[in-house]
N, C-alpha and C positions, 0 to 999 in steps of 0.2 A: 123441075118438079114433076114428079109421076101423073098420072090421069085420074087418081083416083075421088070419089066424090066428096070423102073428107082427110083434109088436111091431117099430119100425122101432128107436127106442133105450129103452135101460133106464137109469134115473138111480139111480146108488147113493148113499145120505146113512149113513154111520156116527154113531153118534150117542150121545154119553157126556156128560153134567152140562152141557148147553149148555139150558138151558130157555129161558134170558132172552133166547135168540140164537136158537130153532130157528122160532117162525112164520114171522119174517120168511125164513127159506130156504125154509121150504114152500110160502109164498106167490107166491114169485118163481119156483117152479118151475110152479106150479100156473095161474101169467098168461102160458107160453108164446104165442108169435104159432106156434109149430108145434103139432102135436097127439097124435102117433101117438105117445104114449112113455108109460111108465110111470115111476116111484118108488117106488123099494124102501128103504122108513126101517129099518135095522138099528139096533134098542136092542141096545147091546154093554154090559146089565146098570146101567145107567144107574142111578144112585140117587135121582133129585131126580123132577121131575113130566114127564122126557120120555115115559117108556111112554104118558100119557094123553092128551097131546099127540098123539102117532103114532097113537094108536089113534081118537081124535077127528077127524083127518083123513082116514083113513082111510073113517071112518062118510060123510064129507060129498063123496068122488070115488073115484069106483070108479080113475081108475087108480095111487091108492096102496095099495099094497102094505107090511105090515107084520111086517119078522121079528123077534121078541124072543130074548135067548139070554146064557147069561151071560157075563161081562166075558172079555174074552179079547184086547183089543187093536184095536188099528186094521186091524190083516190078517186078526186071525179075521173081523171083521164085513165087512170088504170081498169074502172068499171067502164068507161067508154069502151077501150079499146077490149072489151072482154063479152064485151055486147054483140059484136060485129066478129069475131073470131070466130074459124070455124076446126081450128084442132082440139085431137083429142087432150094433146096436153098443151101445157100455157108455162112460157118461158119469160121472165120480165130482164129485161135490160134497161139502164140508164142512159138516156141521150148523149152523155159526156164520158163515158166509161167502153171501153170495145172488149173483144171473144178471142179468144184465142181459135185458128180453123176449125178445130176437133170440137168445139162447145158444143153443138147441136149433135151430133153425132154420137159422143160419148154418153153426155145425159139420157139421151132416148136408150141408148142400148142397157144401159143401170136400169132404166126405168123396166125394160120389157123384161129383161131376163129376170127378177128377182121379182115384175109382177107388182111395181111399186104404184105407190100413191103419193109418196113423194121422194125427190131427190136429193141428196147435200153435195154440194162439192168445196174443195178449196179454192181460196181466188186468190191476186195478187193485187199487193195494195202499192198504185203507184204515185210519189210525193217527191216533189222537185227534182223529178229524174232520175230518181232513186226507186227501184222497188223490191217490195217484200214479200214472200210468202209465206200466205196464211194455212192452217191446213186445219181441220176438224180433228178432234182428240177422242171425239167420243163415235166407233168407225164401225162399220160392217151391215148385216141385214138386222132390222128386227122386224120381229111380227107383232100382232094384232095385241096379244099379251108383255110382249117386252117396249112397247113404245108406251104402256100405260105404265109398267112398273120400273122402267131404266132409263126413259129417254123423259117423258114428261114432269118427275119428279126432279130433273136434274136440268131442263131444259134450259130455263132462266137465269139460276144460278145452280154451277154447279156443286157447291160446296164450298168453294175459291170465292173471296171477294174482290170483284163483282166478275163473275166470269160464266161467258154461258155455252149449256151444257149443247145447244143448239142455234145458230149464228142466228140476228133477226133479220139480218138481210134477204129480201126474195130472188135479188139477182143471181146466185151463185145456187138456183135450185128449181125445180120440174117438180110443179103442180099437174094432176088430173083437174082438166077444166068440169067435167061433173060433181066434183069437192068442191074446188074452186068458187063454182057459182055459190053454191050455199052457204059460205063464208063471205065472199070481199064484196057481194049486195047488202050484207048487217053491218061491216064496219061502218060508225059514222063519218061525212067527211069531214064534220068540226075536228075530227082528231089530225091535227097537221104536225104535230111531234110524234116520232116513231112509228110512223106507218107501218115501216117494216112489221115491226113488231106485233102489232095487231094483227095481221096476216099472216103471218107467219105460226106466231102461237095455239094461235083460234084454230088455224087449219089440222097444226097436231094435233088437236085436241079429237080430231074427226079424223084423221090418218090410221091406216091399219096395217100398211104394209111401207116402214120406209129403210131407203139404202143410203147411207151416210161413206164415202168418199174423200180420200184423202185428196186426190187430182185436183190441182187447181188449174182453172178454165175460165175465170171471167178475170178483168182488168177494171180494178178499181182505180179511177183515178181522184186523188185527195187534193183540191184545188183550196191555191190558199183563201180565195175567195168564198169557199165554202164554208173554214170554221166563222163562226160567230165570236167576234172580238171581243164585244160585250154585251151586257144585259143590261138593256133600259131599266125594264120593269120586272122582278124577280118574280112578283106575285101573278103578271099573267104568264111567263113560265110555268108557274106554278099550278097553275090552273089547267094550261095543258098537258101538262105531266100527269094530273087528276084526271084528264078524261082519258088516257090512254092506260092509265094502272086500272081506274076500272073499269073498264072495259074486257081485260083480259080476267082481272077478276071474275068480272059476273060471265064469261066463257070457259075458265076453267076449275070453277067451283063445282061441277060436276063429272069430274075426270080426276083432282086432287084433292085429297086430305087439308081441309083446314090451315092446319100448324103449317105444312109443307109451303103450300099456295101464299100463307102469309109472310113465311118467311121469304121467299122468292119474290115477292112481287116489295117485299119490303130493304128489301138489299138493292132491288133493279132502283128503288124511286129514289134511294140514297143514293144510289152510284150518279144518278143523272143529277140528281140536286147539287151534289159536291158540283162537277164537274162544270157545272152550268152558273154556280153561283162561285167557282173561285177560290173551291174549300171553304174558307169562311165565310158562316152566315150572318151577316147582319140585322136587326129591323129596322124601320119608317124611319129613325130617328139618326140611325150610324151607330147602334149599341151592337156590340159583338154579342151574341147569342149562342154562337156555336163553333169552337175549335175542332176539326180532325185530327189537327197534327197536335195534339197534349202536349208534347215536349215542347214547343217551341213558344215563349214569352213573347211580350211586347217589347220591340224593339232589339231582338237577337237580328243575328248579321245571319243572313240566308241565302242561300244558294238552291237554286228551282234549276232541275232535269228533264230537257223536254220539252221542245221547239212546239209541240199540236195542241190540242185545243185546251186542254187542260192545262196547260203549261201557261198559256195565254190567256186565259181568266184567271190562275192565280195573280198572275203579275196586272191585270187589269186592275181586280179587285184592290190588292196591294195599295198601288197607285192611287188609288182613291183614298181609301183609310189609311193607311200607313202602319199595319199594325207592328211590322217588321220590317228590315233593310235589306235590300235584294242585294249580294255584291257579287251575285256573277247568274248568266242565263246560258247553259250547257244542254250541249246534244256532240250523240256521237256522232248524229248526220244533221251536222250545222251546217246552216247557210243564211243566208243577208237577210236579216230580219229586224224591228223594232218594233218593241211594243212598251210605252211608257219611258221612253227612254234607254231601254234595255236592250242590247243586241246580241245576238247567239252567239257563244263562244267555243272553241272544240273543249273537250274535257282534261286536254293537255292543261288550260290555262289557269287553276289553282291549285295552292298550297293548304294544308291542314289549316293552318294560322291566321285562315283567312276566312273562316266563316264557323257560324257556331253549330247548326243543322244544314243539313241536306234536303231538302222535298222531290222525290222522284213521282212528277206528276202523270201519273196512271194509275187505272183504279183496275189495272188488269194485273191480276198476282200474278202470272205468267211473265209477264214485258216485266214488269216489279222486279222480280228474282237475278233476271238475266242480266236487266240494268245493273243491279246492287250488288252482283257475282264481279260483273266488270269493271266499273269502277272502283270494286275493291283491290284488283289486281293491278289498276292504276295509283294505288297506295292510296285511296280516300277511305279513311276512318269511318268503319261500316256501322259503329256506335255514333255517330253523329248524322245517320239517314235513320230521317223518325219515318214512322208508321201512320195509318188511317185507322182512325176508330172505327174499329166494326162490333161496339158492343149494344148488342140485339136492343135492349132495355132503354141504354140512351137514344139508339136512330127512333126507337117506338115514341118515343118523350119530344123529340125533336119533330116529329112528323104530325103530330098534335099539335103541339106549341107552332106549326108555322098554317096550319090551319086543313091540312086532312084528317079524314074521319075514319073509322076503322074499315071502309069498302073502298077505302082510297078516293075518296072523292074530295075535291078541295074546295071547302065549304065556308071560307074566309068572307065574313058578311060586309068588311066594307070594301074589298073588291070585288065581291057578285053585282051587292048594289046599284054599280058604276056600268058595270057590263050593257 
């Protein structure tokens, strides 16, 4: 690293029970082709051997930096390490996720040459060994006026359900630390669903110069440990899904149009509701309340597409209620899995005859298309892959009925009561 008295970027790593995943991040950060940066490992209380890990790197290059402190979440330790940072911009990486060499390098030169405020790049999402690339659709410089009228109005949802016009992820992006501050000290840390998102959003909303990037540069990796297999309790989901929609609400209520803001922030709560409650909504009792997929009755013979999390809360959910008969669990990148009994099978292994609907579990029209182009080339009858309700009126009725209020806050009195 140069002599100079500030840092050009500061790499923040949050870092909680990731041992068996955290050299190889440090490592990756540490083979920069750029040099001027520093790393800031925030142990957020860690229980397992990352403090000595941190601390052992630290011994071995001065420009890691090591703050220890107790658990407190992913946004205590991100404003940790953002307190002690001394660049002028602010990179975030995940403990368990590594860079490709060029990461730092690239980002900074986006950033300087176009003058930016913030960066976007593609990343690669890696899952059982397999990986993919992601790339940004929505690409080039805008200014100060096209980030309020082409990126912000599109950012959340683009139009596509549920598909967003701006990734929420922070890792794959180059914040100015002088923005920075003045956004990720408001966010609260009760909000522990979608961080990203809160950061991310809030920040555009104060961005005036940003450069959006096809390259992909960071390595997501998708551990099976990470999806959430099921939901205890739907309604403190629910509750935190309410403090992160309002939240961005009351941030971007003064950058968007009403109508726009509501629709966006009301497609994002229904994308996360589905996916989190398993497509179908139940209440307190077991009474089915809410179907996405309209075609499909009680007790049709079903075939679910799609090994990740969504695929896995359907058949969780399923499991439970029984409202349908799973007779087959497909991906075209199967591997050894079970969930309720159900194991992934390649999309080779059914006939028409054999199931009455299809469920192609993603709420991304993009992966949607691609999935349901290809399987139909594998001769699966593309009139038996149902669809997700996305009609504005009923998600509005439904988003009531399970207890938020028109600012998106979830306002369910006899789960607050209990809180």
């Amino acid at each position: 690293m140069n002599s100079l008295s500030t840092t050009k970027i500061s790499v923040i790593v949050p870092i909680y029970g990731i041992e068996s995943y955290l050299p190889k991040c440090i490592d990756s950060l540490l083979q920069q082709s750029y040099l001027d940066f520093e790393v800031i490992l925030v142990n957020d209380g860690s229980p397992d051997n990352c403090p000595k890990i941190c601390d052992d790197y630290a011994k071995l290059d001065s420009r890691i930096k090591v703050v220890h402190k107790k658990n407190g979440g992913l946004l205590s330790a991100r404003k940790a390490g953002l307190k002690v940072a001394t660049g002028t911009y602010i990179a975030f990486v995940d403990g368990d996720d590594w860079v490709d060499e060029y990461y730092l390098d690239i980002l900074y030169k986006l950033a300087v040459a176009n003058n930016s405020d913030l960066v976007v790049t593609g990343h690669f999402r890696e899952f059982n060994g397999k990986t993919e690339t992601i790339k940004p659709k929505m690409t080039g410089k805008f200014h100060a006026h096209e980030v309020k009228s082409t990126l912000l109005p599109y950012a959340i949802y683009n139009g596509h359900f549920c598909e967003h016009g701006i990734s929420t992820y922070v890792w794959n992006k180059l914040f100015k630390k002088s923005l920075l501050e003045k956004i990720l000290y408001d966010v609260p840390n009760d909000i522990i669903m979608g961080e990203d998102a809160a950061i991310t959003y809030a920040y555009l909303s104060v961005a005036k110069h940003v450069t959006v990037s096809r390259i992909p540069l960071y390595y997501y990796r998708q551990r099976h440990d990470s999806i959430v297999k099921s939901i205890e309790n739907p309604k403190m989901e629910y509750y935190r899904l309410g403090l992160l929609m309002h939240y961005l609400n009351s941030k971007l209520r003064t950058v968007l149009d009403k109508e726009n803001l509501n629709k966006q922030i009301t497609y994002y709560l229904y994308s996360q509701i589905l996916v989190r409650s398993g497509g179908m909504i139940y209440d307190d009792n077991g009474a089915l309340i809410f179907n996405p997929f309209s075609a499909i009755e009680p007790n049709s013979r079903v075939v679910v597409y799609s090994s990740g999390s969504f695929g896995q809360h359907i058949l969780n959910t399923n499991a439970k209620h029984k409202y349908f008969t799973v007779t087959e669990w497909l991906d075209f990148d199967y591997h050894e899995l079970n969930v309720g009994g159900n194991q992934v099978k390649p999309c080779s292994s059914i006939q028409n005859s054999d199931y009455d609907h299809l469920i192609i579990a993603t709420i991304n029209p993009t992966n949607y298309s691609w999935i349901k182009e290809e399987l139909g080339l594998m001769g699966i009858d593309s009139k038996k892959v149902v669809s997700i309700n996305t009609n504005m009126e009923e998600i509005s009725n439904l988003l009531i009925r399970l207890g938020f209020d028109t600012d998106f806050k979830y306002i369910n009195p006899s789960f607050l009561n209990n809180l």
